[in-house]
N, C-alpha and C positions, 0 to 999 in steps of 0.2 A: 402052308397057307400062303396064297399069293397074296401082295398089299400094291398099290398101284397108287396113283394121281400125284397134284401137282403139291400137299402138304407131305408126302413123304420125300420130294427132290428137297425142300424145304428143311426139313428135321435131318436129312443127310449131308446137306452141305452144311449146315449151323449148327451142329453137335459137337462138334469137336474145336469151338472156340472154349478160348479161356476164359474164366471170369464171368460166365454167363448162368443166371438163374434161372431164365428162362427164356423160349424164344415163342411167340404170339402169332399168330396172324388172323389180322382185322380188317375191317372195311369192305369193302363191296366184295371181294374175293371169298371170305367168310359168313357174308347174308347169303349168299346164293348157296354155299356148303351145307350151312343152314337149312336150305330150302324156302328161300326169299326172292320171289319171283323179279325179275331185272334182266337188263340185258348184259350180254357177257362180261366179265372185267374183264379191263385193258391191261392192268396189272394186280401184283398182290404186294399187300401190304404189311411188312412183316416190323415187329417193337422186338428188342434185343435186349431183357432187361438184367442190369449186371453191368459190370464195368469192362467192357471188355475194349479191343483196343480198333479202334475207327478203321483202319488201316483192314484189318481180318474181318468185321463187318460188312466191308464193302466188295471184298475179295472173293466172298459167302454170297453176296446177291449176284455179285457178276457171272459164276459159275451156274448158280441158280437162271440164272437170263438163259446162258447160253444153252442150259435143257432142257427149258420149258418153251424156248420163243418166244418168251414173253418178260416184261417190264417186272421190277422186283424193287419196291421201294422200302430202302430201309432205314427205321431210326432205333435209336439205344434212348435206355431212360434207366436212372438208376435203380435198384433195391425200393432206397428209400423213396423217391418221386412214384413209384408202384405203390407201393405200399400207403404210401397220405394220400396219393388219386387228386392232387390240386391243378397239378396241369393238363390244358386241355386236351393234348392227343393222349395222356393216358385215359381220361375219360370218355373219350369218343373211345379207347380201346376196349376198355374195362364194362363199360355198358350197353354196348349193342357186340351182336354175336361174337364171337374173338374164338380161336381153337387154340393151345397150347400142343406144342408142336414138341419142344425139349424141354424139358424140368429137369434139372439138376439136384433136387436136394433142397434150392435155397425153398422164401417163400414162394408157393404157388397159388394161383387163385385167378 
C-alpha cells in the first residue's frame, strides 16, 4: 500500500520525539482534510501533546518546512492542559476538525 500527503511528512518527522503523547494537526490544514471547502492553507498547524523538549519540536517542524514548502506552526500543550481542555488553543484544537497523526500509548482523544 502506497500512503502519501502532507500528514504522513508530519507523523514521520514527529514520531520519534520523546515524551510525546500525541502529535495533532488542526486548523485550516485539517478543515480542508476534512473536506471543508476554503482556500488553500498557507501552513499546518500541528499541537505536540506531552512534555517533550522545545528544542526537538522545533527541529521536527523545520524538517517538516523543508518537505512540504510550506509553513509548519508548532505548539506543545501538556497531558494535563489536553486532557482539562481549559485553554484556548487546546480548545480551538479539540473541537473543530484535528487528525492525530502519532499516539503513543498516552491518553488519546
Amino acid at each position: 500500500m502506497v500512503t502519501f500527503g502532507r500528514q504522513i511528512v508530519i507523523e514521520d518527522e514527529f514520531r520519534n520525539l520523546t515524551d510525546v503523547d500525541q502529535v495533532i494537526v488542526y486548523g485550516s490544514w485539517a478543515r480542508r482534510h476534512n473536506g471543508e471547502m476554503g482556500r488553500e492553507p498557507a501552513d499546518i498547524d500541528v499541537m505536540v501533546v506531552g512534555s517533550p523538549g522545545r528544542d526537538a519540536v522545533y527541529a521536527a517542524a523545520e524538517r517538516s518546512e523543508q518537505r512540504l514548502g510550506m509553513a509548519v506552526n508548532p505548539t506543545a500543550r501538556s497531558a494535563k492542559a489536553w486532557r482539562e481542555g481549559s485553554d484556548a488553543l487546546v480548545i480551538t484544537a479539540k473541537n473543530g476538525p484535528h487528525l492525530v497523526v502519532v499516539a503513543k500509548g498516552g491518553e488519546v482523544a
